[in-house]
TIRO-2110 file (N, C-alpha, C; in Angstrom, 1 decimal):
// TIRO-2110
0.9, -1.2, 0.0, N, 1, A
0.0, 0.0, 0.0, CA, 1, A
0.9, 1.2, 0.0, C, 1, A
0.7, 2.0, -0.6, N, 2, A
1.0, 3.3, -0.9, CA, 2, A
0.8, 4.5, 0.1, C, 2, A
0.3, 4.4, 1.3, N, 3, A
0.0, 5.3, 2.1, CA, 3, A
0.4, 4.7, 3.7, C, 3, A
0.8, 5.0, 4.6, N, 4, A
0.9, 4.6, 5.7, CA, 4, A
-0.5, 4.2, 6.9, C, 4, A
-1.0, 3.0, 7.2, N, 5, A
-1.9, 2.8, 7.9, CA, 5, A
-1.9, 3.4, 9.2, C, 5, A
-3.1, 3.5, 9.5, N, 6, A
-3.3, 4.1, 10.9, CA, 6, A
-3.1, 3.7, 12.3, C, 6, A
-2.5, 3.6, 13.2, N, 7, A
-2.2, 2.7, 14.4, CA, 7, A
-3.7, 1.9, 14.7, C, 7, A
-4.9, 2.3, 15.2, N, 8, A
-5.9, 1.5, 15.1, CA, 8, A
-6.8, 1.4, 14.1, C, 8, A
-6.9, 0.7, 13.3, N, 9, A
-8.2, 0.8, 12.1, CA, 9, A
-9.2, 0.5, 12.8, C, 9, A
-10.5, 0.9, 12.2, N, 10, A
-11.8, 0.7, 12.1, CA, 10, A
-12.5, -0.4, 11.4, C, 10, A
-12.2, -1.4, 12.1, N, 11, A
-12.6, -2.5, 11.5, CA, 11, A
-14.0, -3.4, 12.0, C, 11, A
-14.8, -2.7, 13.2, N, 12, A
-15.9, -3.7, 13.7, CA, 12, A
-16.7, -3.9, 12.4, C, 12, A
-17.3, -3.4, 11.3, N, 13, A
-18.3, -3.5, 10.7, CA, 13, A
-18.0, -3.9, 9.4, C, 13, A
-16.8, -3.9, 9.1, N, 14, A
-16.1, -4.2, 7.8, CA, 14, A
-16.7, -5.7, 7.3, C, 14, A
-17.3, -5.6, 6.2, N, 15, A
-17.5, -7.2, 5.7, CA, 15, A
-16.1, -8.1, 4.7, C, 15, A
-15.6, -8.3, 5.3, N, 16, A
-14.0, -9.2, 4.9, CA, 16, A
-14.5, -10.0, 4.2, C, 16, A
-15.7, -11.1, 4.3, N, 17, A
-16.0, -12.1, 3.5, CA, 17, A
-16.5, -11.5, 2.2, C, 17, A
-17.3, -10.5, 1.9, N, 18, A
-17.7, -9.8, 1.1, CA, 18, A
-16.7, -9.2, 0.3, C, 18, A
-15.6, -8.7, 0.7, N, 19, A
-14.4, -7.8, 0.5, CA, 19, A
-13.7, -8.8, -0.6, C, 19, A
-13.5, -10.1, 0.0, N, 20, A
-12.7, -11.6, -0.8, CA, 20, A
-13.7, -12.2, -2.2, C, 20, A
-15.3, -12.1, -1.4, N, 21, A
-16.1, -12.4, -2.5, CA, 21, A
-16.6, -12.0, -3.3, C, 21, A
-16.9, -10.3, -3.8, N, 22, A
-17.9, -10.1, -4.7, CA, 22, A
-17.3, -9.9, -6.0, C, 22, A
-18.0, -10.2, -6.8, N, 23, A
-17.5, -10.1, -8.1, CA, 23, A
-18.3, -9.1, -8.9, C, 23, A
-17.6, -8.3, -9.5, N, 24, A
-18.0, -7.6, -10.5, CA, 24, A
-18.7, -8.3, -12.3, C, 24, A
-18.7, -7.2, -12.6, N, 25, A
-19.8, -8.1, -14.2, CA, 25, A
-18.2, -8.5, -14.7, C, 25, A
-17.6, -8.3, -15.0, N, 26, A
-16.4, -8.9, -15.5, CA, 26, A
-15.7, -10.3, -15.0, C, 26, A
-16.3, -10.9, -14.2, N, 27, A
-16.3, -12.0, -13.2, CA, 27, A
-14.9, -11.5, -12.1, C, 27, A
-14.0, -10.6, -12.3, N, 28, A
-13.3, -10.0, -11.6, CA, 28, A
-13.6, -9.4, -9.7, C, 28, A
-12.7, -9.4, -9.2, N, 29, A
-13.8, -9.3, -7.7, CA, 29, A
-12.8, -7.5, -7.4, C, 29, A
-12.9, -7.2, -6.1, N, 30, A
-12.3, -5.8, -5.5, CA, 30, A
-10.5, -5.9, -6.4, C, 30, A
-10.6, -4.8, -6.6, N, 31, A
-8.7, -4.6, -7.0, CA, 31, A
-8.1, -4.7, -6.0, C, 31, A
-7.1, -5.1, -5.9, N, 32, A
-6.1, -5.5, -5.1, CA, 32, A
-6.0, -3.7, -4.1, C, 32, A
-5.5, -3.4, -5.1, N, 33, A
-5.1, -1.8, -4.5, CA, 33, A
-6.2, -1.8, -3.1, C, 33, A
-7.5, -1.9, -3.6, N, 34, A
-8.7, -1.5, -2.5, CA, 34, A
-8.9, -2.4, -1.4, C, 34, A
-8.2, -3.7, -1.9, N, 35, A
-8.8, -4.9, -0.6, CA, 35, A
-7.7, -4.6, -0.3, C, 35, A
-6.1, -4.4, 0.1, N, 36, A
-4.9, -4.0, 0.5, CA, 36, A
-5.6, -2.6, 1.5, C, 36, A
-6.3, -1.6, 0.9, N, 37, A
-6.6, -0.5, 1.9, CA, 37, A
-7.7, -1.1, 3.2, C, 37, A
-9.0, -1.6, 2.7, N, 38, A
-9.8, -2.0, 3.3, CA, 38, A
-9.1, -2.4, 4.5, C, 38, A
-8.0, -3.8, 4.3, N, 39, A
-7.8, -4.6, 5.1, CA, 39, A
-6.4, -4.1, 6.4, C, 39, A
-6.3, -3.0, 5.5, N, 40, A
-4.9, -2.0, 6.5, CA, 40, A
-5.4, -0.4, 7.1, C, 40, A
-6.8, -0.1, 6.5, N, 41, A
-7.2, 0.9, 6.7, CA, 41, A
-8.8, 1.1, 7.5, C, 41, A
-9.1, 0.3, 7.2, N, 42, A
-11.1, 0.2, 7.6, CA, 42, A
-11.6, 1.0, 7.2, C, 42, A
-12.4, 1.4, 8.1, N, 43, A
-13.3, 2.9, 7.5, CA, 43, A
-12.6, 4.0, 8.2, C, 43, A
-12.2, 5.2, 7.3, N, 44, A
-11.7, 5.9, 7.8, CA, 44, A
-11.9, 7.2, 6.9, C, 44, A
-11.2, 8.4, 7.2, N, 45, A
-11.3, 9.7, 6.8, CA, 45, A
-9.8, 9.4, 6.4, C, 45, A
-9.5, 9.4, 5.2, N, 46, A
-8.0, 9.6, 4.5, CA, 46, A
-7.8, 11.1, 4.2, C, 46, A
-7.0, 11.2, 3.9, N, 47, A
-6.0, 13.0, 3.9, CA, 47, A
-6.8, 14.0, 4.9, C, 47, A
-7.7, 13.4, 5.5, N, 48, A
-8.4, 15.0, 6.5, CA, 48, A
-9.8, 14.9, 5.4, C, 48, A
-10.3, 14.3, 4.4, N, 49, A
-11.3, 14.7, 3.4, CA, 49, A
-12.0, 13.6, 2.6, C, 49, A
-11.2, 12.5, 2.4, N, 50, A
-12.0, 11.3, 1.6, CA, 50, A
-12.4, 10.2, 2.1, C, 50, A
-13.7, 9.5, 2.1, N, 51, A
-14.4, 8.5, 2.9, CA, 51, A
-13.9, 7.5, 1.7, C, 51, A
-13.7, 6.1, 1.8, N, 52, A
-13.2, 5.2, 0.7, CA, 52, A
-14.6, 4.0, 1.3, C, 52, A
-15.4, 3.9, 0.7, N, 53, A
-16.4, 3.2, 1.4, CA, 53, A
-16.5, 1.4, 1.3, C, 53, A
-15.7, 0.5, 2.2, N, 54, A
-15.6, -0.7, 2.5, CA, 54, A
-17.4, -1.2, 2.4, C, 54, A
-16.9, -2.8, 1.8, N, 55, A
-17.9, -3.9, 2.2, CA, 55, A
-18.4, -3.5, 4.0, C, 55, A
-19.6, -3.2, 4.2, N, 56, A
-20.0, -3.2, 5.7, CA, 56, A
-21.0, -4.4, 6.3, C, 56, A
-20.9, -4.8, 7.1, N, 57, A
-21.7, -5.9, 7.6, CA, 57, A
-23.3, -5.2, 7.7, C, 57, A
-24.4, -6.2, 7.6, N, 58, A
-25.6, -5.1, 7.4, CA, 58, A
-25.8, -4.8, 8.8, C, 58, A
-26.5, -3.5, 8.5, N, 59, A
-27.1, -2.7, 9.6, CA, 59, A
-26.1, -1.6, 9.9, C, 59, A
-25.5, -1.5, 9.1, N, 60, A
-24.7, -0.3, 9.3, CA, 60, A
-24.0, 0.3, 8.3, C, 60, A
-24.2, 2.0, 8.5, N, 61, A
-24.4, 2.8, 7.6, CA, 61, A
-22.7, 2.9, 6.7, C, 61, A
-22.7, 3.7, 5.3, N, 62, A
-21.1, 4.4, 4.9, CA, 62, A
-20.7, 3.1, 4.0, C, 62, A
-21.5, 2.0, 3.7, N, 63, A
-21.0, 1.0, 3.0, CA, 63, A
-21.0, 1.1, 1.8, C, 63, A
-20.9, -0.1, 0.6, N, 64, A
-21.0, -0.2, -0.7, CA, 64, A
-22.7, 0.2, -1.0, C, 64, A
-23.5, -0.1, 0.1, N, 65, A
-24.5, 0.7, -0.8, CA, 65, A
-24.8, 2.2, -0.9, C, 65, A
-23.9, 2.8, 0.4, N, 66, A
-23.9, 4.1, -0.1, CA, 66, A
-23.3, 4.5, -1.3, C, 66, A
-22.1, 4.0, -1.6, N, 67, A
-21.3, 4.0, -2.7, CA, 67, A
-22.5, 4.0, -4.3, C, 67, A
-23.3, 3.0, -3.9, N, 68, A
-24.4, 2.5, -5.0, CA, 68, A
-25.5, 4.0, -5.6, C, 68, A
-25.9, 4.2, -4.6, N, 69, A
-26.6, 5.6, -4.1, CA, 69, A
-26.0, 6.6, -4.7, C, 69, A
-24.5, 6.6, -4.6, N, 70, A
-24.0, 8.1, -5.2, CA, 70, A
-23.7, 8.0, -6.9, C, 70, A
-23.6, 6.8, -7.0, N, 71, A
-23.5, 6.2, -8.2, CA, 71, A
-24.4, 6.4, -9.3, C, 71, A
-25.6, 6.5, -8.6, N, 72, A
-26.6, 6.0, -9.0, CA, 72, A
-27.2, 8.0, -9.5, C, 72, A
-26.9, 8.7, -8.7, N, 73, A
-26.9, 10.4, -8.7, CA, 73, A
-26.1, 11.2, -9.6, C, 73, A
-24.8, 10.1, -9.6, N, 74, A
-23.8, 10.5, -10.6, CA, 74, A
-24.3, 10.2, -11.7, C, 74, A
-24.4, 9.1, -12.7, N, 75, A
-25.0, 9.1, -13.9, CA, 75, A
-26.1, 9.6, -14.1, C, 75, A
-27.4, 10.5, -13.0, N, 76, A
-28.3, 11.1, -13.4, CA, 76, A
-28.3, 12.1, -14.0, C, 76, A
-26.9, 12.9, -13.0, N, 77, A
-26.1, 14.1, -12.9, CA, 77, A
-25.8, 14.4, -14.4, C, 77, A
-24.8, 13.1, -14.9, N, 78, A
-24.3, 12.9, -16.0, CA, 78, A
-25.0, 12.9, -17.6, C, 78, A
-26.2, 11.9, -17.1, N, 79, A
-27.1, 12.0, -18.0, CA, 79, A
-28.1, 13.4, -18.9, C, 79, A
-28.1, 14.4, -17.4, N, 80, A
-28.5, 15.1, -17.9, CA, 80, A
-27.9, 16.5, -18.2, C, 80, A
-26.5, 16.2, -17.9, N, 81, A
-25.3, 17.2, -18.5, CA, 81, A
-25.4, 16.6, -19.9, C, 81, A
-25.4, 15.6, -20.8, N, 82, A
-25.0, 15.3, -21.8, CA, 82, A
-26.5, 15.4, -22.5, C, 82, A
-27.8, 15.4, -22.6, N, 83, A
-29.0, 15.6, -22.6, CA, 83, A
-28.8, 17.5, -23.1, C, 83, A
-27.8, 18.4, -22.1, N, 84, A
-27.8, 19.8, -22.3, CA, 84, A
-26.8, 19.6, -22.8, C, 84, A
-26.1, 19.1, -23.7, N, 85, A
-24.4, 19.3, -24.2, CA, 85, A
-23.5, 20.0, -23.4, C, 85, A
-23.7, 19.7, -21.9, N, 86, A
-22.5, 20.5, -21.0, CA, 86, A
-21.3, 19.5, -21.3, C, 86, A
-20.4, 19.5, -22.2, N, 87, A
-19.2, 19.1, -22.3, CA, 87, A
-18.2, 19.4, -21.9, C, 87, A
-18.4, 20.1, -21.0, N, 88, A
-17.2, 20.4, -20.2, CA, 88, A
-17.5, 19.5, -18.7, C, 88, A
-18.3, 18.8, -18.5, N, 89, A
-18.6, 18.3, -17.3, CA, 89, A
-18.0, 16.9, -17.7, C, 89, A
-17.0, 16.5, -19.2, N, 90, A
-16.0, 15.2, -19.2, CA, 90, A
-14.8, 15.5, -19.4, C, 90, A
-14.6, 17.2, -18.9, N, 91, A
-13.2, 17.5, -19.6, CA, 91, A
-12.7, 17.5, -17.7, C, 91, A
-11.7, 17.3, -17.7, N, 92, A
-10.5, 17.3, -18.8, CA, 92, A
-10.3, 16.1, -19.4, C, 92, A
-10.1, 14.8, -18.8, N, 93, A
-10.0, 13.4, -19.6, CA, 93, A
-10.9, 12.6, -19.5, C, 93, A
-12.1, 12.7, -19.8, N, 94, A
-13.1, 11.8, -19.9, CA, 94, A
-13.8, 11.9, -20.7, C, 94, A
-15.4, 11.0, -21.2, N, 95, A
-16.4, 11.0, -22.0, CA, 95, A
-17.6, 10.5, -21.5, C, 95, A
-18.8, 11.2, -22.6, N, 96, A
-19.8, 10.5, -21.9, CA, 96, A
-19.7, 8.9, -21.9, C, 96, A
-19.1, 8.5, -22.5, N, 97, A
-19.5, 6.6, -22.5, CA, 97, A
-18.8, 6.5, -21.4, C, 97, A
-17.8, 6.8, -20.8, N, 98, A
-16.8, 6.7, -19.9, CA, 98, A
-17.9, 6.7, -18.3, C, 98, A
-18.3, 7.9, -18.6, N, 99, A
-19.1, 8.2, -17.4, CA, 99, A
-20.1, 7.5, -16.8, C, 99, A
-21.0, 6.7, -18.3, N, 100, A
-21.6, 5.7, -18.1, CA, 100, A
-21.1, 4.2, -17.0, C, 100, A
-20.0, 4.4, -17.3, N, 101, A
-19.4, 3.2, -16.9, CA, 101, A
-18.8, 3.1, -15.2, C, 101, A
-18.4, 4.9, -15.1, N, 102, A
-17.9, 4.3, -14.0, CA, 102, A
-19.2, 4.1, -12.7, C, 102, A
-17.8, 3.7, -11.8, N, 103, A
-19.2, 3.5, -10.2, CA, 103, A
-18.4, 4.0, -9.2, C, 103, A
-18.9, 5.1, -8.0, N, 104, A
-18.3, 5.5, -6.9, CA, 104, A
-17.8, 4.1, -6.0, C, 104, A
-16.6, 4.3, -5.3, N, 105, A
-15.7, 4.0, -4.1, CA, 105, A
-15.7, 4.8, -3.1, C, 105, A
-16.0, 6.2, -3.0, N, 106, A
-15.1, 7.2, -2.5, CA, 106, A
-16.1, 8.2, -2.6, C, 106, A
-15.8, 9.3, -0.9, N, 107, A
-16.7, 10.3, -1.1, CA, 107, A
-15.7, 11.5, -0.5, C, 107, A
-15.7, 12.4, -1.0, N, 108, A
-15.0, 13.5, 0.4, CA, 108, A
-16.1, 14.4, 0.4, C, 108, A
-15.5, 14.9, 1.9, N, 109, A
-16.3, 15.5, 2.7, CA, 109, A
-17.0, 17.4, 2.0, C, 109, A
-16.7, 17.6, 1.0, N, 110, A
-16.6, 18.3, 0.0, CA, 110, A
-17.5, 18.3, -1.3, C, 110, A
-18.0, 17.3, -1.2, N, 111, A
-18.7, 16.6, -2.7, CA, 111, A
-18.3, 16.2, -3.6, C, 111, A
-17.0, 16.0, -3.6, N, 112, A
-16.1, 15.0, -5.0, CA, 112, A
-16.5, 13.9, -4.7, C, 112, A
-15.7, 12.9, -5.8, N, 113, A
-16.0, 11.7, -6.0, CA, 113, A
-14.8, 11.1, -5.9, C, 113, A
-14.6, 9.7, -5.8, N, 114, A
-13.6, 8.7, -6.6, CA, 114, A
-14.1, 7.7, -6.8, C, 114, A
-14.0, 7.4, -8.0, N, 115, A
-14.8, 6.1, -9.1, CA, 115, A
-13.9, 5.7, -10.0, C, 115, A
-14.4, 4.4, -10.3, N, 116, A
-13.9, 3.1, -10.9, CA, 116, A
-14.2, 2.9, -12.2, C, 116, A
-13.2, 2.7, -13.1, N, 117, A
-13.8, 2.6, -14.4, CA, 117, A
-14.0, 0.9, -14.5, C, 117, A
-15.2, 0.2, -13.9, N, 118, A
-15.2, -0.7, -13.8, CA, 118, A
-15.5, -1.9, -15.0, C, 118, A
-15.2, -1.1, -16.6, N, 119, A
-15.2, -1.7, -18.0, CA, 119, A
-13.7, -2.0, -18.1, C, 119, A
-12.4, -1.4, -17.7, N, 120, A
-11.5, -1.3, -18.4, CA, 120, A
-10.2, -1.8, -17.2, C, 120, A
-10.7, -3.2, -16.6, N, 121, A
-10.0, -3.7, -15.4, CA, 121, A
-8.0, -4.0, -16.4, C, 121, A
-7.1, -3.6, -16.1, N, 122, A
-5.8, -3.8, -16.3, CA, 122, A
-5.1, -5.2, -16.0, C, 122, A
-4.0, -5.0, -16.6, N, 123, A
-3.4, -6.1, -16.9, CA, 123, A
-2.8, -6.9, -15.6, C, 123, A
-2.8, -5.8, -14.2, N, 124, A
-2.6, -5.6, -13.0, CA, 124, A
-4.0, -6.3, -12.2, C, 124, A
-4.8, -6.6, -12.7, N, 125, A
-6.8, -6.7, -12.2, CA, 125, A
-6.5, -5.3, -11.3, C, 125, A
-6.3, -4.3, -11.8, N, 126, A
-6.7, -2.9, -11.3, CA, 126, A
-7.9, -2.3, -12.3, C, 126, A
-8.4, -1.3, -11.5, N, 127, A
-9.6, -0.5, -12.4, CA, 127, A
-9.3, 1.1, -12.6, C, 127, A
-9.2, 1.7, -13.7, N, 128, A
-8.6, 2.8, -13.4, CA, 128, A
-9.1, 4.1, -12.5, C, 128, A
-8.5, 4.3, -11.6, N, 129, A
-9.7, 5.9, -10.9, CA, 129, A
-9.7, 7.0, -11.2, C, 129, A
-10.8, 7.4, -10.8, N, 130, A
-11.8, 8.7, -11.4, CA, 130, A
-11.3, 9.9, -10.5, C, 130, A
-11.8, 11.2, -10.5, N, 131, A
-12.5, 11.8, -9.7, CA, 131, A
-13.2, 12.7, -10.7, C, 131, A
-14.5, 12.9, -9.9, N, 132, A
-15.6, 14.3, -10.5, CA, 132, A
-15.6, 14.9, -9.2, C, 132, A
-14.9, 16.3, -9.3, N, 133, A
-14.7, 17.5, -8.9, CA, 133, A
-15.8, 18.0, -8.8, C, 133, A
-16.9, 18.3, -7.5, N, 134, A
-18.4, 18.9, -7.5, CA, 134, A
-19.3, 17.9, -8.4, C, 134, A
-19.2, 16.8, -8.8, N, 135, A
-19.9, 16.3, -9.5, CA, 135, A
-20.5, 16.5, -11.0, C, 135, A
-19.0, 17.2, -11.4, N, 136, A
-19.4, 17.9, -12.8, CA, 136, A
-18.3, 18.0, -13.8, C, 136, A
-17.0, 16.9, -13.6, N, 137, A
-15.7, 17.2, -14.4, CA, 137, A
-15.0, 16.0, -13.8, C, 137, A
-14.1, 15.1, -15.1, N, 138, A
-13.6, 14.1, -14.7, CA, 138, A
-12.4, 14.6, -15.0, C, 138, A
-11.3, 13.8, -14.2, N, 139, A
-10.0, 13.6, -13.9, CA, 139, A
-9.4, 12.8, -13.4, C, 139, A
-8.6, 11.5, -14.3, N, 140, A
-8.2, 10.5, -14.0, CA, 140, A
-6.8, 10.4, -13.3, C, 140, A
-7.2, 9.9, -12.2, N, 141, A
-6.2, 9.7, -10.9, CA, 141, A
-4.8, 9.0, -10.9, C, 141, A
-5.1, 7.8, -11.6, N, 142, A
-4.7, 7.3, -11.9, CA, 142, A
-4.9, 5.5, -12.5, C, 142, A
-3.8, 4.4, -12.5, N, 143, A
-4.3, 3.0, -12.7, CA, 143, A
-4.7, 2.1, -11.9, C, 143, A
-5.0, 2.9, -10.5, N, 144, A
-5.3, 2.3, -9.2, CA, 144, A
-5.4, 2.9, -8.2, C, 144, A
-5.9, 2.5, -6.9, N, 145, A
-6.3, 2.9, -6.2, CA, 145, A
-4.6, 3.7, -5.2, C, 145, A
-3.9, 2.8, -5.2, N, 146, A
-2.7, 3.1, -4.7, CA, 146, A
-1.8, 4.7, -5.4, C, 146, A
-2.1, 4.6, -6.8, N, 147, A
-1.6, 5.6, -7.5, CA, 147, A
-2.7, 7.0, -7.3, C, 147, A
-3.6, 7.0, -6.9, N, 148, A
-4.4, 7.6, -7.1, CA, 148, A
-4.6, 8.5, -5.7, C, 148, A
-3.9, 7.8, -4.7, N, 149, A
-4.0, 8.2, -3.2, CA, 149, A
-2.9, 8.8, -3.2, C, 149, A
-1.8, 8.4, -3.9, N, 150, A
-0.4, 9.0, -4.1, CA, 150, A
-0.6, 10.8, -4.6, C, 150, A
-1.6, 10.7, -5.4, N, 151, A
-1.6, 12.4, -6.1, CA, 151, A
-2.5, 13.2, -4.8, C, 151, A
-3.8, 12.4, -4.3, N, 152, A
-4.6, 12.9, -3.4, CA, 152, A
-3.6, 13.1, -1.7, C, 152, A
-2.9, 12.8, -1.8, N, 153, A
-2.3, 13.0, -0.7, CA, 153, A
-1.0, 14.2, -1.0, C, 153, A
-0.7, 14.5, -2.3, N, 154, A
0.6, 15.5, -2.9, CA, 154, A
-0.4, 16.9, -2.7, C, 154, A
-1.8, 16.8, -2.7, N, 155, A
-2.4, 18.2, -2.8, CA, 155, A
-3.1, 18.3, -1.4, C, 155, A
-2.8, 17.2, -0.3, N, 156, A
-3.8, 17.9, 0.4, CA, 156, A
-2.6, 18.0, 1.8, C, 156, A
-3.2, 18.7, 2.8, N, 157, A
-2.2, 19.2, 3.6, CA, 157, A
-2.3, 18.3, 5.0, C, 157, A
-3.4, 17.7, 5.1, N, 158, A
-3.7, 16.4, 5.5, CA, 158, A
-2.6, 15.3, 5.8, C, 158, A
-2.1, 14.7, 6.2, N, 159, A
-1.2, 13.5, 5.4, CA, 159, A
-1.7, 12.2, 6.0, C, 159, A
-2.8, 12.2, 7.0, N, 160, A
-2.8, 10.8, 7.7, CA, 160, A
-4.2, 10.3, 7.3, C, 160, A
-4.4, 8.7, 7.6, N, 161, A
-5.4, 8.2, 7.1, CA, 161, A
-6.3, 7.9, 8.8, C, 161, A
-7.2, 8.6, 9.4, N, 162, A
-7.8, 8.9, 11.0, CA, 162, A
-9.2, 7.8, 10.9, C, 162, A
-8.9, 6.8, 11.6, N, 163, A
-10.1, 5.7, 11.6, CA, 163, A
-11.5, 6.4, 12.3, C, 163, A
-12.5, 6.0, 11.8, N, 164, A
-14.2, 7.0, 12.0, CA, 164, A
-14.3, 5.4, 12.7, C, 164, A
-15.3, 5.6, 13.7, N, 165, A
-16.4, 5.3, 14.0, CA, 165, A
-18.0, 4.6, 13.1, C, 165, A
-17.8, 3.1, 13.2, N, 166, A
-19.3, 3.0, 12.6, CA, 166, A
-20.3, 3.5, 12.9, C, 166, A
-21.3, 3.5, 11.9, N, 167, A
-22.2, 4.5, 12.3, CA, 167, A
-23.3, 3.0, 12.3, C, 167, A
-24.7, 2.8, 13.1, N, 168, A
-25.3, 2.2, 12.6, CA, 168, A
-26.9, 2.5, 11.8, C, 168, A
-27.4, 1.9, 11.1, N, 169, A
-28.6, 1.9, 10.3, CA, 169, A
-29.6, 2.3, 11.4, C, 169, A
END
């Protein structure tokens, strides 16, 4: 992992079985990069600003279906930026098919995003990451989650990854 882990993680609510098992439409399961964080990080507040949202056991909140949820806001978002030809909401390196594709991981406390281009898994089983800036402009992070923490941690003044508290449903 590319970031230094936190002396105690947040791990009561983490679903690890889930984390090893789910598989994506590509029969592919979590990137390495992300089950490496999960499993060294839990739920946590990374640089002072980004939630990275783990498998959670049910009944408690900040999980993959939140992730689902924002996901789900984002391509509406998207949809109807591209419906108005706001083309500037895939610049600087994105498109609309792109946009289609990806799915949130990641929330900061700000309203950005970090998402998975979960069509275009590498030669690594990595997926390449996103961010939409306000939920209106993509910017690719990098070919993984590890490289992508590497840039998000060069801009923020933050440097540690601070284990949160489950929340429950």
């Amino acid at each position: 992992m590319s970031v230094p882990a936190p002396e105690s993680p947040s791990f009561e609510h983490v679903d690890f079985e889930a984390l090893d098992s789910f598989r994506f439409p590509d029969g592919g399961g979590y990137p390495q990069s992300y089950r490496e964080f999960v499993r060294s990080c839990g739920w946590a507040r990374t640089f002072g600003l980004w939630l990275i949202y783990p498998p959670v056991q049910p009944g408690f909140a900040d999980g993959r279906a939140r992730a689902a949820n924002l996901t789900e806001h984002f391509h509406t978002v998207f949809r109807d930026g591209e419906e108005e030809e706001f083309d500037w909401m895939i610049e600087p390196d994105g498109s609309w098919d792109l946009a289609e594709r990806l799915e949130v991981f990641g929330w900061s406390e700000n309203g950005d995003l970090l998402l998975w281009d979960v069509a275009s898994r590498n030669a690594d089983e990595e997926f390449p990451v996103w961010e939409s800036r306000g939920m209106n402009t993509l910017h690719l992070l990098g070919s993984s989650l590890d490289e992508a923490l590497l840039k998000l941690r060069e801009r923020s003044e933050a440097q540690v990854i601070e284990p949160l508290r489950p929340a429950r449903l």
